[in-house]
C-alpha positions in Angstrom: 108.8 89.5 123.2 110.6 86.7 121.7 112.4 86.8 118.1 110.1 85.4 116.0 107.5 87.8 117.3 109.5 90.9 116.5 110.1 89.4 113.1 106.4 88.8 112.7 105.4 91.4 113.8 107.9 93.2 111.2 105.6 91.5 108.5 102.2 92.3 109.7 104.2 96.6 108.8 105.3 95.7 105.7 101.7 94.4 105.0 100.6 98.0 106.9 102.6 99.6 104.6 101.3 97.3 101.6 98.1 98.9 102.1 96.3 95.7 104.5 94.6 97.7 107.1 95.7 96.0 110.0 94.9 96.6 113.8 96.4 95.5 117.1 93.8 93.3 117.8 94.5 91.4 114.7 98.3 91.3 114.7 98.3 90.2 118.3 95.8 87.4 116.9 98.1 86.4 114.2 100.9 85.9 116.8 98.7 83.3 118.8 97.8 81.7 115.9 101.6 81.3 114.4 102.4 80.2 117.7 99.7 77.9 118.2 100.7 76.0 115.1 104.1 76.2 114.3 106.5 79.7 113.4 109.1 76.7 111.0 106.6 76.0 108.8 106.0 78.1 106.2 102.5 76.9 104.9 101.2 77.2 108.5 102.5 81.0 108.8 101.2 81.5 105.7 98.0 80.2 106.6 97.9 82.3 110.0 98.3 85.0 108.1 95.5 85.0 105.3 92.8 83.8 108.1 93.6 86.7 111.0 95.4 90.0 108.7 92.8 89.6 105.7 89.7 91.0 105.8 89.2 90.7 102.1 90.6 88.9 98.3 92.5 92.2 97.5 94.2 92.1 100.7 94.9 88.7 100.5 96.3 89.2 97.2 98.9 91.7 99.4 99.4 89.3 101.8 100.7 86.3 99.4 103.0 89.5 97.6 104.6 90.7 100.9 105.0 87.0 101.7 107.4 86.1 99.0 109.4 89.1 99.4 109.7 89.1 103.2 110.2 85.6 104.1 112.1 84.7 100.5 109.3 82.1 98.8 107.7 82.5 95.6 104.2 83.9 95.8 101.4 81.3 95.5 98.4 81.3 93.4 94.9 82.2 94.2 94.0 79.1 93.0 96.0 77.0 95.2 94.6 75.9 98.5 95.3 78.3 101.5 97.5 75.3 103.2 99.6 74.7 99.8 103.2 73.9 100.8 105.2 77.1 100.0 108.7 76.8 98.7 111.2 79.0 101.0 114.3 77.8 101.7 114.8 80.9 104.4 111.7 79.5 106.5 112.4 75.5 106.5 113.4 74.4 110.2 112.1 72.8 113.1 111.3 74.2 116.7 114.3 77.2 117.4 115.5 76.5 113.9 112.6 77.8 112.3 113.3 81.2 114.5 116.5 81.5 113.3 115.6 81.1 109.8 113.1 83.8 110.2 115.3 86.2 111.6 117.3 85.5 108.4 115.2 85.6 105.5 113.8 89.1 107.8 117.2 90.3 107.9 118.0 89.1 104.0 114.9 91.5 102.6 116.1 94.2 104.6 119.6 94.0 103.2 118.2 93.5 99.2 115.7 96.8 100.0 118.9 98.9 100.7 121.0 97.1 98.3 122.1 99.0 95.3 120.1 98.0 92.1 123.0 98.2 90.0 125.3 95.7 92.8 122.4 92.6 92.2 123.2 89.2 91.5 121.0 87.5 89.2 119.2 85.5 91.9 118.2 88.9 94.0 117.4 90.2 90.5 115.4 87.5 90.3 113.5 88.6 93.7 113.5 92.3 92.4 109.5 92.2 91.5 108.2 90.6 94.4 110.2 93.5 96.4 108.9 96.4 94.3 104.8 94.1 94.4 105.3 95.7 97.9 105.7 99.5 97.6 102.2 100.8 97.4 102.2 103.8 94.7 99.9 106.9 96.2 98.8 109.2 93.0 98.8 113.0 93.6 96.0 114.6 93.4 94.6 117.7 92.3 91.7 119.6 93.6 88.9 120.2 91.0 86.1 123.3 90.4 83.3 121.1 91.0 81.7 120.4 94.5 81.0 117.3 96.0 78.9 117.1 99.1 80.8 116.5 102.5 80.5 116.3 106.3 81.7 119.6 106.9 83.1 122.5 105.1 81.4 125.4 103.3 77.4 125.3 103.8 75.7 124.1 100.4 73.0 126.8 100.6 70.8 125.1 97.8 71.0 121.4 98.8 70.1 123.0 102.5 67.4 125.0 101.4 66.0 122.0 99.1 66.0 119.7 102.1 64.0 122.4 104.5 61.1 122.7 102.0 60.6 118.9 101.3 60.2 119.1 105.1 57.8 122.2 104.9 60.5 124.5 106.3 61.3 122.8 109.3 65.4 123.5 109.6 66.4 119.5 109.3 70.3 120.1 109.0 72.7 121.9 107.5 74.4 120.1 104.1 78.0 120.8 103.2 80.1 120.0 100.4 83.8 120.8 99.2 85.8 120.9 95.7 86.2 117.7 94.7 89.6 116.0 93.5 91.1 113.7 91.1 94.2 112.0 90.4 97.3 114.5 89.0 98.8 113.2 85.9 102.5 112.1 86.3 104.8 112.1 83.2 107.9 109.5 84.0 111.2 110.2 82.0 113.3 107.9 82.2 117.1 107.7 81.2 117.9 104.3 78.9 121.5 106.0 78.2 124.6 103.8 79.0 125.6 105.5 82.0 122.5 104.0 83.1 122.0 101.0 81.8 122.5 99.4 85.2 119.6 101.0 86.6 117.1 101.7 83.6 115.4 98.5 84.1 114.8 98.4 87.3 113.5 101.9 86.8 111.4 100.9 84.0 109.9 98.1 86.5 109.1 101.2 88.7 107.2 102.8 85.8 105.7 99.8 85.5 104.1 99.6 88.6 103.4 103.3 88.4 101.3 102.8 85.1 99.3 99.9 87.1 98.6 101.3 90.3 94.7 101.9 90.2 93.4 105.0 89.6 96.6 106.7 88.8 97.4 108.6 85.6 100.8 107.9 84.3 102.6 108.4 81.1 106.1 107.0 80.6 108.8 108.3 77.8 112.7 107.0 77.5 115.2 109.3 76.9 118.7 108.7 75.6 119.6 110.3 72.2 115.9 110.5 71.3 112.3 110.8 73.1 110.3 107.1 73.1 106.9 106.8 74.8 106.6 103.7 76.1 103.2 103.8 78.4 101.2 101.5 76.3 103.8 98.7 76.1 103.9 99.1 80.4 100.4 98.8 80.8 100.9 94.7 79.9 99.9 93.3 83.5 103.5 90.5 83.3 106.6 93.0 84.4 109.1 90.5 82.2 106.2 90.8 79.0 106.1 94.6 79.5 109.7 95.5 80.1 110.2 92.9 76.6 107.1 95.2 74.5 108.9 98.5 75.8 112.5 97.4 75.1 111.2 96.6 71.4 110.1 100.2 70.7 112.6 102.1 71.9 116.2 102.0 69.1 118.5 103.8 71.7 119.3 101.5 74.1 122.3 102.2 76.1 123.2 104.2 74.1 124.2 108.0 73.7 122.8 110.7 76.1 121.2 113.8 74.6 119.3 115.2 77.4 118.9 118.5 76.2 118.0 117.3 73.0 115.1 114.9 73.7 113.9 117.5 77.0 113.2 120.0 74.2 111.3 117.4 72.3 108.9 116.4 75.1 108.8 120.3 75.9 107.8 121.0 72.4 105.6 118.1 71.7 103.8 117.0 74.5 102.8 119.9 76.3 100.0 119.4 77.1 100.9 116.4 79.0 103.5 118.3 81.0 101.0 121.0 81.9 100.3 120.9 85.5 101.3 117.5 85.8 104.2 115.9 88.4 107.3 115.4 85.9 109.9 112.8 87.3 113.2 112.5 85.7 114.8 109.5 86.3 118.7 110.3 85.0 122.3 110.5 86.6 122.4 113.7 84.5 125.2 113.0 82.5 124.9 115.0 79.2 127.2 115.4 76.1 125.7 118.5 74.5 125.4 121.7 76.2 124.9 121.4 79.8 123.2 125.4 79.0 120.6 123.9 76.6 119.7 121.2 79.3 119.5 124.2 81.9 116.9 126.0 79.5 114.8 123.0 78.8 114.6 122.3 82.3 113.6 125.9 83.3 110.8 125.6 80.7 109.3 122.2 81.8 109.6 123.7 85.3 107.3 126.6 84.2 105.0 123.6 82.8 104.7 121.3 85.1 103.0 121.3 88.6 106.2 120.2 90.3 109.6 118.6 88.9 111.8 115.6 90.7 114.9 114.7 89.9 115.9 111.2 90.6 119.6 110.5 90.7 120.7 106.8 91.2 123.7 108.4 92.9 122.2 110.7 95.0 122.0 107.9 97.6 125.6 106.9 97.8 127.8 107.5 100.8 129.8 110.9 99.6 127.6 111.7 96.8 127.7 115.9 96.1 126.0 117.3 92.9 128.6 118.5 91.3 128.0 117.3 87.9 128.1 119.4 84.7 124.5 118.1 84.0 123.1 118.1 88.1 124.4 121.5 88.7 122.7 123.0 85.7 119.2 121.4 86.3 119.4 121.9 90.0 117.9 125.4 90.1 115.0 124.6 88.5 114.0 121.1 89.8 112.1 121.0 93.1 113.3 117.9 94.4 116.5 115.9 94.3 116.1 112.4 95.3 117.9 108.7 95.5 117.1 105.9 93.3 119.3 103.3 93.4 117.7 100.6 95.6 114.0 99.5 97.3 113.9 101.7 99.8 115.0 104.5 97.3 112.0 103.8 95.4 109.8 103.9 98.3 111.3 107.2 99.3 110.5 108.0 95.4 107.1 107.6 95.8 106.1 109.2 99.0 107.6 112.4 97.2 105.3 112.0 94.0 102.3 111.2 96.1 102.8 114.0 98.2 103.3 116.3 95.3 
């Protein structure tokens, strides 16, 4: 296997991973179609790609997203025609060119999905969204009382015994049915303090994507030296019109940090919320009042919630320990401690709230 495969073929998993169902059959297709036309041009990998990896609008809608994150160009419109020139520096070249290019606009993703959010430039800022388009939020769910019928499982007596006598006793089948499920709710709070300004919007285009995954049931509050809830201004579909509607409601801004404080308000005020929901906090932890009150509130959302994560932007550092004032006090009652400074942190972040 050649280089540009191995690159392409590193696509067609980020696409996996995107949520485009993708078999061998169709990513060795895709191969002989790239190769058949040519792997420097971007429009014709482009096109390869939405004729043998889609099967349907939604996944071409992935396709284009993954696209313009992997290979560096901005995502084209629906609209456009399928053979539209794409703009991407990263995948201009001719004949072994073109390969090289690949392997560096591959290798260039891969470096910004590990890169610390806080380290950006303003052009891989810039690229930020069409990384995070990729990450494919999974809601937690919970089961419910009521059945549902099923394959297997526990034997649905009356549905069995309703079948038998429209068919004048004759034993048919056996029907089955499980509990059903439905989506947990997860309550994002997110620190907007200046210790995190570098990270709180990136964050906040985490919630973001969060409060727009379908089917998922998010709520999203800031916390600095007061509680904001911010869910309706993040359910805008534009990132850049959201994060601008949010920013306008909440007063504390990289500002103070209070965490005990404004814990205790969403403990006392929006219990019901909290209540058997997943609770991420999104916070480095640092606090300037009592590191004992923080402990407490913590302890009591803990009781409240279904499960508690902790993400620390410093958590994924080389020679990070949580020795904190703040960290150490909220550490026995959280159940997981995670990274969230980059991509890949994110993703990481994810997995751990859908598998909640």
């Amino acid at each position: 296997m050649n280089e540009t495969d191995e690159i392409l073929l590193g696509f067609t998993r980020a696409l996996r991973a995107a949520g485009v169902p993708l078999s061998h059959d169709r990513s060795a297709t895709y191969l002989a179609a790239v190769a058949a036309l040519d792997a420097g041009d971007p429009a014709a990998v482009r096109t390869a790609g939405r004729a043998t990896l889609c099967g349907s609008r939604e996944d071409q809608a992935r396709h284009d997203a993954v696209f313009a994150a992997w290979f560096g160009g901005s995502s084209p419109r629906d609209s456009q025609p399928a053979a539209a020139s794409v703009t991407s520096a990263p995948l201009s070249g001719e004949g072994e060119g073109g390969s090289e290019d690949l392997a560096v606009a591959a290798s260039e993703v891969e470096v910004l999905r590990e890169r610390d959010v806080a380290t950006m430039t303003e052009a891989e800022r810039a690229r930020l969204d069409g990384l995070l388009r990729t990450l494919r939020p999974r809601p937690p769910v919970r089961r419910t009382a009521r059945r549902t019928t099923w394959r297997r499982g526990e034997i649905d007596l009356h549905r069995t015994l309703r079948t038998w006598l429209r068919h004048h006793g004759e034993p048919v089948g056996v029907r089955h049915r499980r509990r059903g499920t439905r989506p947990r709710r997860v309550v994002l709070l997110v620190d907007v303090s200046a210790s995190m300004r570098p990270y709180a919007d990136a964050l906040l285009r985490l919630a973001h994507l969060l409060v727009r995954a379908p089917g998922s049931r998010v709520e999203v509050f800031t916390l600095g030296t007061r509680l904001t809830r911010v869910t309706a201004a993040l359910r805008t579909a534009d990132p850049q019109r959201a994060l601008a509607d949010a920013g306008r409601h909440v007063p504390d801004w990289a500002g103070g940090t209070r965490l005990g404080e404004t814990l205790r308000s969403f403990v006392a005020g929006w219990q019901s919320l909290a209540r058997g929901a997943v609770v991420v906090v999104l916070s480095d932890g640092w606090e300037r009042g009592s590191t004992d009150d923080l402990a407490d509130q913590t302890a009591r959302l803990h009781r409240l919630a279904h499960r508690v994560v902790w993400v620390n932007p410093h958590r994924g550092k080389e020679g990070y320990e949580p020795v904190q004032r703040g960290i150490v006090a909220v550490l026995p009652h959280v159940d997981d401690l995670v990274a969230g400074h980059s991509v890949a942190a994110f993703a990481e972040v994810l997995e751990v709230v859908g598998r909640a």
